[in-house]
N, C-alpha and C positions, 0 to 999 in steps of 0.2 A: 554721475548723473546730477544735472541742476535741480535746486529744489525749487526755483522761480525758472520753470521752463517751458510751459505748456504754451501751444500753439491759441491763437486767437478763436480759431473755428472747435480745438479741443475743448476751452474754458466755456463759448457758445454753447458747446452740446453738455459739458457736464455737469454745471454748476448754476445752481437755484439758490441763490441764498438772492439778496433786498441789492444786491451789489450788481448782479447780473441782471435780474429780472426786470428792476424798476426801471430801465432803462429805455428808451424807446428805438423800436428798429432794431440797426445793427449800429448804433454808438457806441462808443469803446468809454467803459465804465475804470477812470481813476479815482474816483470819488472815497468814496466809505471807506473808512480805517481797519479793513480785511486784506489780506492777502492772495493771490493768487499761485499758492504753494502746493506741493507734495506733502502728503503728511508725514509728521514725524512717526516711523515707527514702530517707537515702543508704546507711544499713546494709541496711534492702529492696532495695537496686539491687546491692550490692556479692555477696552475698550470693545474691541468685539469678542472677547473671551467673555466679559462681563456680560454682554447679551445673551450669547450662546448657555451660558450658565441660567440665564433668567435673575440675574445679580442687580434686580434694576428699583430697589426700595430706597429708601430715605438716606443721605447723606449724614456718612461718619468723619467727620473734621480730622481725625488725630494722625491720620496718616499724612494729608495735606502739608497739616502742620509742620510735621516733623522734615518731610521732603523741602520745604521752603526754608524754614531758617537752616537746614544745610546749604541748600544752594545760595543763601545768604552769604553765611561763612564764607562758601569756597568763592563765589563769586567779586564779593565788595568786600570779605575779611566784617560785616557786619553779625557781631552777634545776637540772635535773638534767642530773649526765655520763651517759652513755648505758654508760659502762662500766660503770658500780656499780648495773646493773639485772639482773634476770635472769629470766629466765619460769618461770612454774610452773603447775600445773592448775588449779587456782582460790585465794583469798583464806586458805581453811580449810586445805588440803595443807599451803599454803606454809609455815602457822605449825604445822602439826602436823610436817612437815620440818625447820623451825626448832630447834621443843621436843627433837625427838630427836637434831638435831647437838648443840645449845649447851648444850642443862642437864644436866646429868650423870644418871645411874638414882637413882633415892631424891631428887632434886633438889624444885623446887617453883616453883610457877606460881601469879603472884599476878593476882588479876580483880577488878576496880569494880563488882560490882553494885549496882543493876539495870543488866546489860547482856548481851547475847547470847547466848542459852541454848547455842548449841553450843559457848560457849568451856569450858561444864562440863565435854562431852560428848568433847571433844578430849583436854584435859586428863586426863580420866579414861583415853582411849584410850592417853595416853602413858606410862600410869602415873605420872607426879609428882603429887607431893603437892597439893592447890590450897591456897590462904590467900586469904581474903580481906581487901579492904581498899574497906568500903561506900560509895557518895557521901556526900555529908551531907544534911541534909534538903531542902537546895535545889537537889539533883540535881548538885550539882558536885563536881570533886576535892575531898575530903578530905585533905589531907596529910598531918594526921597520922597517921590511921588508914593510908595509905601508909609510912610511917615505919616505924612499928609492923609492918606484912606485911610490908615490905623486912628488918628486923631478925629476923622468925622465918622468914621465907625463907631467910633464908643468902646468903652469895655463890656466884655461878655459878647462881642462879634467873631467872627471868623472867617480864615482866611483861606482860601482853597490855590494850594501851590498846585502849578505843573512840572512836575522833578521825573523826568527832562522835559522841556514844552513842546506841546503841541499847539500848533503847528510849525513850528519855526525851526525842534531840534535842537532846542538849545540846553546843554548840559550846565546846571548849575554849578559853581564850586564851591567849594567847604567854607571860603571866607564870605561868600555870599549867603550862604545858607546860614552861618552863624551868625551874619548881620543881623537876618530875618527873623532870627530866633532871640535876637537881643531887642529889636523891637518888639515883636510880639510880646514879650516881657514887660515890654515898659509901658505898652498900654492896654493889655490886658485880653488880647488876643488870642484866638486859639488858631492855630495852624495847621491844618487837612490837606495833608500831601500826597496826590494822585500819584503812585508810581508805578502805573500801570504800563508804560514805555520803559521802566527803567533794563530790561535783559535787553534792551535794544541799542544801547550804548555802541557806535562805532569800535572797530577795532583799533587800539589803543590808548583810548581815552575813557577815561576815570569815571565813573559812575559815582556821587555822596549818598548814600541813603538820606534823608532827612533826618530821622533820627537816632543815626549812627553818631552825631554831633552831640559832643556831651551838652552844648547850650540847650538842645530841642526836648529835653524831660518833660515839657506838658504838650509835646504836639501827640499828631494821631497821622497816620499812613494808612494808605490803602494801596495795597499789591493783589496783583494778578498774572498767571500765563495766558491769558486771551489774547496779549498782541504780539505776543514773541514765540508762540507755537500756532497762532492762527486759530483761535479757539472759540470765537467768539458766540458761536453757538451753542456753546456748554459753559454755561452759569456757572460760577462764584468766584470767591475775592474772600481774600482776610481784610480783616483791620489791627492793625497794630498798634499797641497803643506805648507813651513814652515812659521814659521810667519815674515820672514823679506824676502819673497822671493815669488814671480809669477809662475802658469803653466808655462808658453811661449807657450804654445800651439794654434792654431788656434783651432776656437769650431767646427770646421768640423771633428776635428778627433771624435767628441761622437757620429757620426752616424753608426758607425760600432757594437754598443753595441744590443745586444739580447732584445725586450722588455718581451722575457717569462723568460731571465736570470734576468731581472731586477725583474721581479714578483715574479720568487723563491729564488731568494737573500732577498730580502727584506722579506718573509715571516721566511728565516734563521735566518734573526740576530734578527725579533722581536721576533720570538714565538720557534725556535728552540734550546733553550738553553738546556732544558732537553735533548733531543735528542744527543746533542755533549758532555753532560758530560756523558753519557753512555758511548757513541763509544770512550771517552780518556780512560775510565776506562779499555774496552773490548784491548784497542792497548797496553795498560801495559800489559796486561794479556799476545795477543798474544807476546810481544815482549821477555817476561821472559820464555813463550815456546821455544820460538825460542833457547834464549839461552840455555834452560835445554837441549833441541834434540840434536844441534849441543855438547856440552859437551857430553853426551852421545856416539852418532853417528860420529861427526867429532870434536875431542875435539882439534884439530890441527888449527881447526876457530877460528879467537877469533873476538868479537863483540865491536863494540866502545863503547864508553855509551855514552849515547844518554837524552836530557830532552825535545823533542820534535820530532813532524811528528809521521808518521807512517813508516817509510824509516829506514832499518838498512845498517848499512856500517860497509862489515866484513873484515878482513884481514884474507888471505888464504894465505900466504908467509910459513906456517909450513906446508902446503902442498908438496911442491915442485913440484910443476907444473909450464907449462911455460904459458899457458893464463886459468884458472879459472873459465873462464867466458864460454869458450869454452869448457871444459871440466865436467863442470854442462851441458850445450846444450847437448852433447853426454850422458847423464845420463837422458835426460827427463825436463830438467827446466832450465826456460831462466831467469837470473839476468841479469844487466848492468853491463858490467867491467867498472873496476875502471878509466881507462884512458879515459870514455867519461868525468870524473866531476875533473880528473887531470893527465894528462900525464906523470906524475911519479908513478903516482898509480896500477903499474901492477897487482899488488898479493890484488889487491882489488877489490870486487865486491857490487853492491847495490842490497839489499833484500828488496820487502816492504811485511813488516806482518799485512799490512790493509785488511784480510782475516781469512777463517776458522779457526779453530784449524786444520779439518781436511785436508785442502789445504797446512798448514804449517809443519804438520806431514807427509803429502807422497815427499813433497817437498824435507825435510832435509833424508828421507828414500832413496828417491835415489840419491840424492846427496854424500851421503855415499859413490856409488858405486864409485866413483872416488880412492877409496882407492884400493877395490881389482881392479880396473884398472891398478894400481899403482904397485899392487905386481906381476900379470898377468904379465906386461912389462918388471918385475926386471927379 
């Protein structure tokens, strides 16, 4: 049985989350970083026992804990002390908690786009200043351009990785992360590594933890199973912190964490690993759909390549249209333009193929229509 298989009129009738709903009509929603899965499970089991029992009070971390640096271990060989974790409400808090212990007021928060559009939207919340420092054109760190943010950042800023990026899917490597880690050093920076993508690594390609890298001792990580079990409903995230380095946090911020998120995370990363090596195998499948449809249908799209998530990020610049983003909506289907994950990104838009074949098929069908739009106008 597939676990990205449900019919388009199925996911219409069954599903209420901000991903189906906000949609208008019958538009075919790619957008939001959910999936359109089966659940795993042993999170279904854990989960409604825990109702059934009336098991629905405040959030116990130690089980969490203990279930994630295993599937550390087993996963990426990284080992984590169980001391130097600590819970928080989700991925996003944890680094908005972060920004407001460690960087000072008028400080500054440095971001790699394309990548994340709430890391604008946090950033802004905290009031620090942002800098950027953009990939290069082949979607990967730039150092220098890091250098440079690091240098008009100041010390005592920080810097928020995407380990793997979103949107783009790019898997960092170890000599890259340890660059990162040898600047952040040299100017005084602190480094907050979202690895909220990280179980979503394609099949056989290498996952680095951040601060698996013995250079990364004063960074801090943020993990979660929200987007690799489809969870996003159920609150919380650790934070990790490095090994020459403290949360800063008060423990007041872990009261914000879900305890039925703590119960289905925890049953993720001990007994769901079957489960997640299906759904990587099904996201390759959908994602080389994707690319054969568009060749096909819009051979003017071209697809990044991508070694991780389930998020494609296409360039539509051989289009020749003025917003992409807009002109898929008038065809029936809402992507993300590109300028929410980087303000130079016009002729780009984000697709996730965490779905049917047959959702990815009427998808790219009318998306199509953007062309005879195109000659219609000529």
């Amino acid at each position: 049985m597939e676990i990205l298989g449900s019919s388009l009129d199925d996911l219409r009738r069954t599903r209420s989350s901000v991903k189906w709903r906000a949609c208008p009509g019958d538009a075919i929603p790619v957008w939001v970083a959910e999936m359109d899965s089966a659940p795993c499970p042993p999170v279904v089991e854990v989960v409604t026992e825990a109702l059934r029992r009336g098991d629905t009070g405040y959030a116990w971390s130690e089980p969490l804990v203990a279930a994630f640096t295993g599937f550390a271990a087993r996963r990426w060989g990284w080992e984590v002390a169980p001391a130097r974790v600590m819970q928080v409400p989700d991925v996003m808090i944890g680094i908005e908690e972060v920004i407001q212990a460690r960087v000072p007021t008028g400080g500054a928060v440095v971001v790699s786009p394309p990548v994340y559009d709430s890391f604008f939207g946090f950033v802004a919340a905290t009031r620090r200043r942002l800098v950027e420092a953009p990939l290069g054109a082949d979607h990967r760190l730039d150092l220098g351009a890091l250098e440079t943010a690091f240098a008009d950042a100041g010390m005592g800023s920080a810097y928020l990785l995407c380990n793997p990026q979103n949107p783009t899917g790019t898997v960092h490597t170890p000599e890259e992360l340890a660059a990162v880690a040898r600047l952040a050093d040299e100017y005084g920076v602190l480094v907050v590594s979202d690895e909220i993508h990280a179980p979503l690594v394609h099949p056989g390609v290498t996952f680095t933890p951040y601060l698996s890298l013995p250079e990364a001792g004063r960074g801090l990580a943020l993990v979660s199973g929200s987007k690799a079990w489809n969870l996003p409903g159920l609150k919380t995230a650790l934070l990790v912190a490095g090994h020459e380095t403290g949360h800063g946090l008060h423990e007041v911020v872990t009261h914000g964490a879900q305890h039925l998120a703590v119960l289905a995370q925890t049953a993720a990363y001990e007994h769901g690993e079957p489960w997640l090596d299906q759904l990587l195998g099904e996201i390759v499948e959908r994602r080389r759909l994707l690319v054969d449809l568009l060749g096909e249908h819009l051979p003017e799209v071209e697809v990044a390549p991508a070694a991780a998530t389930y998020l494609a990020w296409l360039d539509c610049s051989g289009l020749g249209l003025d917003d992409p983003a807009a002109a898929f909506a008038e065809q029936g289907v809402v992507v993300v333009p590109g300028t929410r994950y980087d303000r130079r990104a016009e002729q780009w838009v984000r697709f996730n193929v965490g779905t049917s074949p047959e959702v990815i098929t009427e998808a790219v069908r009318r998306m199509a229509g953007v062309r005879q739009g195109a000659v219609a106008a000529g």
